[in-house]
Z-matrix of the N, CA and C atoms (Angstrom, degrees):
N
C 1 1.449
C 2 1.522 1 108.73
N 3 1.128 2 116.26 1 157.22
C 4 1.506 3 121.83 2 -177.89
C 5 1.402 4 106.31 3 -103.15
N 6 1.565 5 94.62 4 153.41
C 7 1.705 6 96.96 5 -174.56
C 8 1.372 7 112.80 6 -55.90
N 9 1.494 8 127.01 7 158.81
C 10 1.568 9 137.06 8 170.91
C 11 1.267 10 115.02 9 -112.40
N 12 1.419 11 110.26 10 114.49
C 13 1.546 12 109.67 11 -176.65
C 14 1.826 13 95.84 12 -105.66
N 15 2.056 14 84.36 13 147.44
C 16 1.507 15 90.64 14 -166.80
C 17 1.662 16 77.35 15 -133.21
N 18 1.265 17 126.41 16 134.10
C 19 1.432 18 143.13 17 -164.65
C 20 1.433 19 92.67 18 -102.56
N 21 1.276 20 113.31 19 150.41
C 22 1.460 21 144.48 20 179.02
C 23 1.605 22 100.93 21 15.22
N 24 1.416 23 112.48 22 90.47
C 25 1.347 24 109.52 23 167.17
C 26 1.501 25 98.09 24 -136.62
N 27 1.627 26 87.24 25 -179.25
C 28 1.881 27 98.17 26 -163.28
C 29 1.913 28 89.32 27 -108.79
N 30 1.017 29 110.18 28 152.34
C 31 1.404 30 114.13 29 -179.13
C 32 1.061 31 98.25 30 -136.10
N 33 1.674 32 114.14 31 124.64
C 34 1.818 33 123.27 32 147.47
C 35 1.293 34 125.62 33 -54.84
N 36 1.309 35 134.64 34 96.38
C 37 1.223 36 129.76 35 -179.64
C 38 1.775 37 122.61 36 -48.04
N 39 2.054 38 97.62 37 -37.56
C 40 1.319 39 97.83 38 -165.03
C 41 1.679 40 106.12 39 -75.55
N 42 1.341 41 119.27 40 148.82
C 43 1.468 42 106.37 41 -176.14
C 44 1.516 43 120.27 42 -97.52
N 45 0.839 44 116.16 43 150.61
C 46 1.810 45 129.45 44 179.87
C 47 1.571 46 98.90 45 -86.31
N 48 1.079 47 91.57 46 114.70
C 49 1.870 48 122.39 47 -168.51
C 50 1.659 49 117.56 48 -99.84
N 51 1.098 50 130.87 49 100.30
C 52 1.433 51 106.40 50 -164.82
C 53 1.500 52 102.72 51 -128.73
N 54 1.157 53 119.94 52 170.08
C 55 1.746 54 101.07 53 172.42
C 56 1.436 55 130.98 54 74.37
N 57 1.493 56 127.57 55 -9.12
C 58 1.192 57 136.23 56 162.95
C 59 2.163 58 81.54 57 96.16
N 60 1.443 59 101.02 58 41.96
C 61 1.642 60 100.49 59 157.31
C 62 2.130 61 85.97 60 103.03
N 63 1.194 62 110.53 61 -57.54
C 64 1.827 63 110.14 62 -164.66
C 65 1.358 64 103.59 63 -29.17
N 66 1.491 65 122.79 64 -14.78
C 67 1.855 66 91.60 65 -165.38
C 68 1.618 67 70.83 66 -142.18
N 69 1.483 68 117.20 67 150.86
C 70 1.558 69 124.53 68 -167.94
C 71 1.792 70 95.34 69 -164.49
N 72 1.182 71 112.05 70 128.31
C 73 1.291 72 118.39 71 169.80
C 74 1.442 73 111.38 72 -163.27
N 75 1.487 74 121.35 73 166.34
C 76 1.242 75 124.25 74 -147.09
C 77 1.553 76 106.14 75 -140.91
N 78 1.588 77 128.59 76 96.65
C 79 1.528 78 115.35 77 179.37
C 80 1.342 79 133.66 78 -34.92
N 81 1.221 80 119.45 79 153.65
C 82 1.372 81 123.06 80 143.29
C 83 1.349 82 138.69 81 -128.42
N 84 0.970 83 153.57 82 165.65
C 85 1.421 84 147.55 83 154.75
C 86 1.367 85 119.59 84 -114.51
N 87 1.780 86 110.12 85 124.52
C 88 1.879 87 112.14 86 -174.91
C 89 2.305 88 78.14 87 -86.41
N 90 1.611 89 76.64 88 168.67
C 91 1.476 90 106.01 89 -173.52
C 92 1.039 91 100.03 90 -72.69
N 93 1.458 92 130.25 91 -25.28
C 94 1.480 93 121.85 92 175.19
C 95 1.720 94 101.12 93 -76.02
N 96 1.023 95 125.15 94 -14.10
C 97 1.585 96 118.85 95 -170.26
C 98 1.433 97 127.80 96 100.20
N 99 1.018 98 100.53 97 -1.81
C 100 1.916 99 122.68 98 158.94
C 101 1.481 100 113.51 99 -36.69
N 102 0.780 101 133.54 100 118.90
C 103 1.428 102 152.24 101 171.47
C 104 1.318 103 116.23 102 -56.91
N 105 1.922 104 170.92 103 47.55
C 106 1.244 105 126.27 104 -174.56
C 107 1.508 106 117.28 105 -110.78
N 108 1.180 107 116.85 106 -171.06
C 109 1.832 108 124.40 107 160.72
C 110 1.079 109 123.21 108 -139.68
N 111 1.219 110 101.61 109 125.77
C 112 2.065 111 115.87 110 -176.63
C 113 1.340 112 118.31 111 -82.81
N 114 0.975 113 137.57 112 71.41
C 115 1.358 114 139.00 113 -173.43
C 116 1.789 115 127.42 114 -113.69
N 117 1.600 116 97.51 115 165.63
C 118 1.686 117 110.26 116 177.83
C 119 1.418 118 100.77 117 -104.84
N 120 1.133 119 106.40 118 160.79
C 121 1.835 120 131.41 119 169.27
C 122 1.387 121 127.76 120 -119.48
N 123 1.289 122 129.53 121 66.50
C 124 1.477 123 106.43 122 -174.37
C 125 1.211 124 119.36 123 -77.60
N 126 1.708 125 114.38 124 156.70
C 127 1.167 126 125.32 125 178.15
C 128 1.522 127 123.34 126 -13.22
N 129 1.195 128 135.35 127 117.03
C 130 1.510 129 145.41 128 178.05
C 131 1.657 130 113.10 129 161.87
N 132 1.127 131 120.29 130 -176.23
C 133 1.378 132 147.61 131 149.13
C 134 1.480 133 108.79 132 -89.12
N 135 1.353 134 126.99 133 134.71
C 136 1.564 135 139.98 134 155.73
C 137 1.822 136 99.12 135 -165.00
N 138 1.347 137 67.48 136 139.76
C 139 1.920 138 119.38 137 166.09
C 140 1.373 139 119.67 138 -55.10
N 141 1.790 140 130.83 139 109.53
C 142 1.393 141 94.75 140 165.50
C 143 1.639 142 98.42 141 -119.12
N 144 1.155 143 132.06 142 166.82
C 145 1.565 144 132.35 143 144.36
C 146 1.448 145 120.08 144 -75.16
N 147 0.753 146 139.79 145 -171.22
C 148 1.659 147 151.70 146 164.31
C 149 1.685 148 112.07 147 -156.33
N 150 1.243 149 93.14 148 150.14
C 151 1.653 150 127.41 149 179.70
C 152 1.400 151 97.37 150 -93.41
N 153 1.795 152 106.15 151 -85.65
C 154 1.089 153 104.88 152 -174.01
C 155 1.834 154 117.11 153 -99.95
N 156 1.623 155 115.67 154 -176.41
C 157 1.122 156 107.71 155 -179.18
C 158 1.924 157 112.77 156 -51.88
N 159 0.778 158 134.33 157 -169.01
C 160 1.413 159 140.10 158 170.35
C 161 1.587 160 94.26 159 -166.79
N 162 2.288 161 85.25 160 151.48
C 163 1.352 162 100.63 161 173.22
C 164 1.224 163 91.64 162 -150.84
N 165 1.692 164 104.86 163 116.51
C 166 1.316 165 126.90 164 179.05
C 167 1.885 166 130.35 165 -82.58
N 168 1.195 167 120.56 166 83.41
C 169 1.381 168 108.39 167 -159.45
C 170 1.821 169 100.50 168 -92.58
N 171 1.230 170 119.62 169 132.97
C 172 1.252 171 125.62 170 170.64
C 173 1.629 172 118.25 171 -75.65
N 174 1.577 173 111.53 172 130.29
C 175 1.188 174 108.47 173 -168.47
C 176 1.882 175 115.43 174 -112.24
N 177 1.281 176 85.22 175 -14.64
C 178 1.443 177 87.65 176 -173.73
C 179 2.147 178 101.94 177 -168.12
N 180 0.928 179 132.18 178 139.32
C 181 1.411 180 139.82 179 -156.34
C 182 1.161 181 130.93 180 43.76
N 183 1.571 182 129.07 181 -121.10
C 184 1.507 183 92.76 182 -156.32
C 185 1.564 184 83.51 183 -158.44
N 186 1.132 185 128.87 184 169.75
C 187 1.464 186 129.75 185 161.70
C 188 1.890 187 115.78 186 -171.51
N 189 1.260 188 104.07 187 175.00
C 190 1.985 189 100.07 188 -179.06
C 191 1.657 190 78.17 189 -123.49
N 192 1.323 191 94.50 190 137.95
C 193 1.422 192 123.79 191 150.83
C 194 1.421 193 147.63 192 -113.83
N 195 1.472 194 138.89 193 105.01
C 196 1.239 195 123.02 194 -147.16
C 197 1.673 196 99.57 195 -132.75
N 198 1.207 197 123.69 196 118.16
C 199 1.297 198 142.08 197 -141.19
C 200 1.453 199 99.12 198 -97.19
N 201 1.573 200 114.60 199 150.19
C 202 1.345 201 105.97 200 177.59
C 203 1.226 202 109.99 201 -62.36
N 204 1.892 203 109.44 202 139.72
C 205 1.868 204 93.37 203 154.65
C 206 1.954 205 96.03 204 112.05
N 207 1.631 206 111.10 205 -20.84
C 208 1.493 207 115.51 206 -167.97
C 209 1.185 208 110.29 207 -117.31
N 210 1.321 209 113.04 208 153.16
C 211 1.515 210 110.73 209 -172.71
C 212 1.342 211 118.55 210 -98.19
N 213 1.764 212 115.76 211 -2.86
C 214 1.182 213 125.83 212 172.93
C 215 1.227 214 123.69 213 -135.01
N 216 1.597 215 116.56 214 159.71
C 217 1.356 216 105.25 215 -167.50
C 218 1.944 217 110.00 216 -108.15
N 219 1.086 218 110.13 217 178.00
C 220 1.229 219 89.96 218 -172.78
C 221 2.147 220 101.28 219 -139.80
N 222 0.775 221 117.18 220 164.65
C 223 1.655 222 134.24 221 -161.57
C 224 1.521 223 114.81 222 -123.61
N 225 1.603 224 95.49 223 120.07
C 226 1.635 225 98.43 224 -144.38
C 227 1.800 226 89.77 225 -141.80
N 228 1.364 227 121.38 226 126.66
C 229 0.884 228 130.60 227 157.68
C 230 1.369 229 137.46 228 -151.53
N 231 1.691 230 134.59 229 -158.56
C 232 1.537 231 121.07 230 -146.88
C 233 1.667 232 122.95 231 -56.34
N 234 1.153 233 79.00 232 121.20
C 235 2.343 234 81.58 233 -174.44
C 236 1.703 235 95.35 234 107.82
N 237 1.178 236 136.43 235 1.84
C 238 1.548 237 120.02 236 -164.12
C 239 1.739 238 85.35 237 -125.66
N 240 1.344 239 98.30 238 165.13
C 241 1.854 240 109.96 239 -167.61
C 242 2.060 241 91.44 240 -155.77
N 243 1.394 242 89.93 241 160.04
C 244 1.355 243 102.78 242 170.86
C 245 1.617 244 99.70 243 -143.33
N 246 1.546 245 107.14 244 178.48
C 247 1.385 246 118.83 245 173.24
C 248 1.503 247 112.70 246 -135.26
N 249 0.878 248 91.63 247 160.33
C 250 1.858 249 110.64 248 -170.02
C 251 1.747 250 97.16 249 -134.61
N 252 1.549 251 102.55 250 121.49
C 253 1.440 252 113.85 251 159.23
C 254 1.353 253 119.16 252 -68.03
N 255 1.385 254 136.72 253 157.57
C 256 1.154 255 159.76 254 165.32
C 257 1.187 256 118.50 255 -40.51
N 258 1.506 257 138.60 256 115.86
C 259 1.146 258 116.25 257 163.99
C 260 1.479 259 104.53 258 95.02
N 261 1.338 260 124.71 259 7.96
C 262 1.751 261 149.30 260 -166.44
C 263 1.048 262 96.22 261 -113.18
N 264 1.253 263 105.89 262 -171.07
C 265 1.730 264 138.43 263 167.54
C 266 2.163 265 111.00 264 -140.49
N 267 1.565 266 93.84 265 -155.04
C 268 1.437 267 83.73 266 164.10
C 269 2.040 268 80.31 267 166.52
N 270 0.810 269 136.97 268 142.03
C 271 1.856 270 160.48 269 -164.58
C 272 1.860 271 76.66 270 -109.24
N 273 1.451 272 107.97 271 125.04
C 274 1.862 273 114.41 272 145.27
C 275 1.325 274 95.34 273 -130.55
N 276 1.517 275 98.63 274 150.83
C 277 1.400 276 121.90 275 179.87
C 278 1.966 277 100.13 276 -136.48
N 279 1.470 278 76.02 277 119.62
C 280 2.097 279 89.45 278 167.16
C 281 1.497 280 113.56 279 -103.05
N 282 1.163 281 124.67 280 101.13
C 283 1.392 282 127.25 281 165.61
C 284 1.557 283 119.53 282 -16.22
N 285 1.408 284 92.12 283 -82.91
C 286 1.326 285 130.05 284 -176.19
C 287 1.821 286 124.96 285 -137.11
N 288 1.458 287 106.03 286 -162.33
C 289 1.373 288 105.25 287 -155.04
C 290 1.952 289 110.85 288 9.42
N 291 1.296 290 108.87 289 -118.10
C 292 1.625 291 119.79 290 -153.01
C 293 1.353 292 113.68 291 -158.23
N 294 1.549 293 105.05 292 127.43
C 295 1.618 294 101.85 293 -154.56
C 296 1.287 295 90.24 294 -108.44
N 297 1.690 296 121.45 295 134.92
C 298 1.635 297 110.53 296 164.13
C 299 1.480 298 106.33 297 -112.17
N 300 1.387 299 97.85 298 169.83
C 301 1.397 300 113.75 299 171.19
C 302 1.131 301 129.91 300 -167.68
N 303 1.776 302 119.99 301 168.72
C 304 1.458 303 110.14 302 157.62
C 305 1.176 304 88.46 303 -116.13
N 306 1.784 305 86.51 304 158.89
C 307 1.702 306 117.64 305 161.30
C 308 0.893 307 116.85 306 -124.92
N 309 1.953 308 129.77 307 120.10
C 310 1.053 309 132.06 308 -169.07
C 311 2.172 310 111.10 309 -107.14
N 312 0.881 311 106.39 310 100.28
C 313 1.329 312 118.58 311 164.61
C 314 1.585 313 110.33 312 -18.38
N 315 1.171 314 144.86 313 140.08
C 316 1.328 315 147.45 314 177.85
C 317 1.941 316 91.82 315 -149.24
N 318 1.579 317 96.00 316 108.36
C 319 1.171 318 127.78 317 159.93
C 320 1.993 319 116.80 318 -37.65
């Protein structure tokens, strides 16, 4: 994948730690006020909830995702994205190597 340039945003340095370190990502804010998070996945299963909608774009490896509410999971990797409703969750599981991504907040 090619780099993604995101123009004049504010970045959280401190990182969002989850998992005893396995899942690590780092805010940002676009100038319009856009919400996202740049993050790694190592190998495991974890849980998230959601607030707001989310849209998960895969940037680099591979993972299954199985959404609250579904009986199946589904297999998602570099260039491919999913979404998560509001007020949801969604189970990812990384095999192996290290899954990155952004997650973009949907208002």
């Amino acid at each position: 994948m090619t780099d993604i340039n995101f123009e004049n945003v504010t970045v959280h340095a401190k990182a969002n730690i989850y998992f005893d370190g396995k899942v690590v990502s780092h805010s940002i804010v676009l100038e319009d006020g856009a919400k996202k998070t740049l993050g790694l996945i190592y190998p495991g299963s974890y849980h998230f909830n959601t607030e707001l909608a989310e849209k998960m774009e895969i940037i680099a490896g591979t993972c299954n995702v199985k959404l609250d509410g579904s009986e199946e999971s589904n297999s998602y990797g570099e260039n491919q994205s999913f979404h998560v409703l509001a007020n949801s969750g969604f189970t990812i599981e990384v095999n192996e190597g290290i899954c990155e991504y952004i997650c973009s907040f949907i208002d």
